[in-house]
VOBA-1610 file (N, C-alpha, C; in pm, whole numbers, padded with zeros to 5 digits, always signed):
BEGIN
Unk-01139+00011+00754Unk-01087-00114+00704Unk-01089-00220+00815Unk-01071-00204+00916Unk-01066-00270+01032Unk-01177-00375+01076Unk-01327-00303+01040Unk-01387-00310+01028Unk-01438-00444+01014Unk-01409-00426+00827Unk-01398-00527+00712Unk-01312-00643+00780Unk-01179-00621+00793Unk-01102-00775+00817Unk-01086-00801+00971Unk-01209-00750+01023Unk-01209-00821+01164Unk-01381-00915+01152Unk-01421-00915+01040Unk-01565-00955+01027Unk-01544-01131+01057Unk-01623-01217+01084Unk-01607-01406+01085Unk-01544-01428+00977Unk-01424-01514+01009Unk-01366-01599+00872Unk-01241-01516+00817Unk-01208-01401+00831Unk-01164-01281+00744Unk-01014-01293+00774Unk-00994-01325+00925Unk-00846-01351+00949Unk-00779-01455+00915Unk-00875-01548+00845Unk-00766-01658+00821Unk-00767-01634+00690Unk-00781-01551+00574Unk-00794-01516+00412Unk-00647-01466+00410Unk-00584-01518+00284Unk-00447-01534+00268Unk-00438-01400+00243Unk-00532-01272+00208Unk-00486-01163+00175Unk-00510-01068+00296Unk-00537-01116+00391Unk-00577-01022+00513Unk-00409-01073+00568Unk-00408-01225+00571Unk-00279-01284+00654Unk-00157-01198+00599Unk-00136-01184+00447Unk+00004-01093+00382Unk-00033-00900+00352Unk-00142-00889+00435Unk-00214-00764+00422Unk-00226-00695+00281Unk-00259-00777+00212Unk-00276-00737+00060Unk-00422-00705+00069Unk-00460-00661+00126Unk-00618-00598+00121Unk-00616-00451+00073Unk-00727-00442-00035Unk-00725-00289-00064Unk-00863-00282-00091Unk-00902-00152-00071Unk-01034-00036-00029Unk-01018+00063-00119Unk-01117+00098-00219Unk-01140+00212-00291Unk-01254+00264-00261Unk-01315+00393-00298Unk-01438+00459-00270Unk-01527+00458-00419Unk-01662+00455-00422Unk-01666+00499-00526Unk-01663+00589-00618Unk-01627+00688-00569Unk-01555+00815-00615Unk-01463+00758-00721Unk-01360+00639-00721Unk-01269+00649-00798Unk-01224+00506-00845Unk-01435+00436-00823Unk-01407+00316-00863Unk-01589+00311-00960Unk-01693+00402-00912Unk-01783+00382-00970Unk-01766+00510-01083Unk-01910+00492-01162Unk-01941+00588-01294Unk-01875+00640-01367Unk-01777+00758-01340Unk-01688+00783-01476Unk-01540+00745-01403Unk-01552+00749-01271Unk-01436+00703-01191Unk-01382+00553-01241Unk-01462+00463-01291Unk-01421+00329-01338Unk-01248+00288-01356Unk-01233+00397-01467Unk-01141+00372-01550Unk-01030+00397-01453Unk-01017+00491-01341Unk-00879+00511-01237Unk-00968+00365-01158Unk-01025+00341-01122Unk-01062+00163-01079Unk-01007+00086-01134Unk-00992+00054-01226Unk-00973-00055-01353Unk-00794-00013-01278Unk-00761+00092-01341Unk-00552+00131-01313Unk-00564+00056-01185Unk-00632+00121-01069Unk-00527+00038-00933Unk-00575-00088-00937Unk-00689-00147-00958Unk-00751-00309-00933Unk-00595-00392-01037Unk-00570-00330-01132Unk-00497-00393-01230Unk-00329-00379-01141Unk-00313-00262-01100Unk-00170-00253-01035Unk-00168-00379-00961Unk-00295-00400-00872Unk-00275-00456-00698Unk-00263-00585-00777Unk-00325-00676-00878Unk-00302-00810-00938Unk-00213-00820-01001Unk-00145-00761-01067Unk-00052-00754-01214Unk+00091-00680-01161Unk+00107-00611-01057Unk+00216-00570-00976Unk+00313-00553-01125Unk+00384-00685-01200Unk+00503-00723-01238Unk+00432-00651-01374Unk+00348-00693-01476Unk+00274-00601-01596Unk+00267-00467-01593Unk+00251-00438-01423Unk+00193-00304-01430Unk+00320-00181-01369Unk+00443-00256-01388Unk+00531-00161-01311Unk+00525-00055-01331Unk+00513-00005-01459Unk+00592+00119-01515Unk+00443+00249-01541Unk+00339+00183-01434Unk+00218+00260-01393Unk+00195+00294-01258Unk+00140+00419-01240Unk+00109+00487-01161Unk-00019+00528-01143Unk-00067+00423-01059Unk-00224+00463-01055Unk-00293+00599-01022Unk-00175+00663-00890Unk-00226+00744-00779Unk-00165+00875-00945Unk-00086+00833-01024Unk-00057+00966-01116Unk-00174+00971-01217Unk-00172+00907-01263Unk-00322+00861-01361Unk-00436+00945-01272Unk-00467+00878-01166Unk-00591+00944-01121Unk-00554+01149-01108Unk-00449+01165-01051Unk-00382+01283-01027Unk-00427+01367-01238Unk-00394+01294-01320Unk-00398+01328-01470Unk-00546+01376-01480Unk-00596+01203-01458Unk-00768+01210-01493Unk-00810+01376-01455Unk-00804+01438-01294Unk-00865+01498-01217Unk-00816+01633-01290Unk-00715+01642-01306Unk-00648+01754-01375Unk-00664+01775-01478Unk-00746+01713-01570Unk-00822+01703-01706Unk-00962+01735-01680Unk-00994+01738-01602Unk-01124+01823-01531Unk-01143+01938-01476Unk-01006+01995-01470Unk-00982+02083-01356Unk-00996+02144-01233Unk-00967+02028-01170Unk-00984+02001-00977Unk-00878+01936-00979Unk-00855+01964-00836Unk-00744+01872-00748Unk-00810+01773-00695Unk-00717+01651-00741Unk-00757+01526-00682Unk-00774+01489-00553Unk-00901+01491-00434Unk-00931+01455-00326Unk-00868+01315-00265Unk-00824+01336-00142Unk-00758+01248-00096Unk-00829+01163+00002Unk-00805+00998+00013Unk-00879+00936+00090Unk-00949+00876+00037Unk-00964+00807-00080Unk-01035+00706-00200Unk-00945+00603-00212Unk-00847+00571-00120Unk-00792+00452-00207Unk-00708+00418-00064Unk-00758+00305+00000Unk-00668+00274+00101Unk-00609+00087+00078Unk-00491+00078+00141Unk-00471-00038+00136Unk-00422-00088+00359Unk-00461-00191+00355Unk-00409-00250+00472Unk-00269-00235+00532Unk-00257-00191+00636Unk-00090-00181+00665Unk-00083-00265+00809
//
């Protein structure tokens, strides 16, 4: 991530400044992964709509409806 918001221009972006930056993989943002994409992209904008959701449980559901344990390290946010 560091990476990313140390690139030209990046430190002065109001979401790097209140560290609202977030990082998914495509693991759990491309092809059938979309739909746990769609849950957190919607949490991180909608915060107040989306209280009473749990992205990281959803994805935890999705994976468990497949039967695997959900891999960790697909979903980072800025701290």
């Amino acid at each position: 991530m560091n990476e990313m918001i140390n690139r030209d221009g990046w430190k002065d972006l109001k979401a790097v400044k209140n560290k609202n930056v977030y990082i998914t993989t495509g693991f759990c943002a491309g092809g059938l992964g979309k739909l746990i994409g769609v849950v957190y992209t919607a949490k991180w904008l909608y915060p107040e709509e989306m209280k009473d959701i749990n992205p990281d449980k959803v994805f935890d559901e999705w994976m468990a409806m497949q039967g695997v344990k959900t891999p960790k390290g697909h979903v980072y946010k800025l701290k």
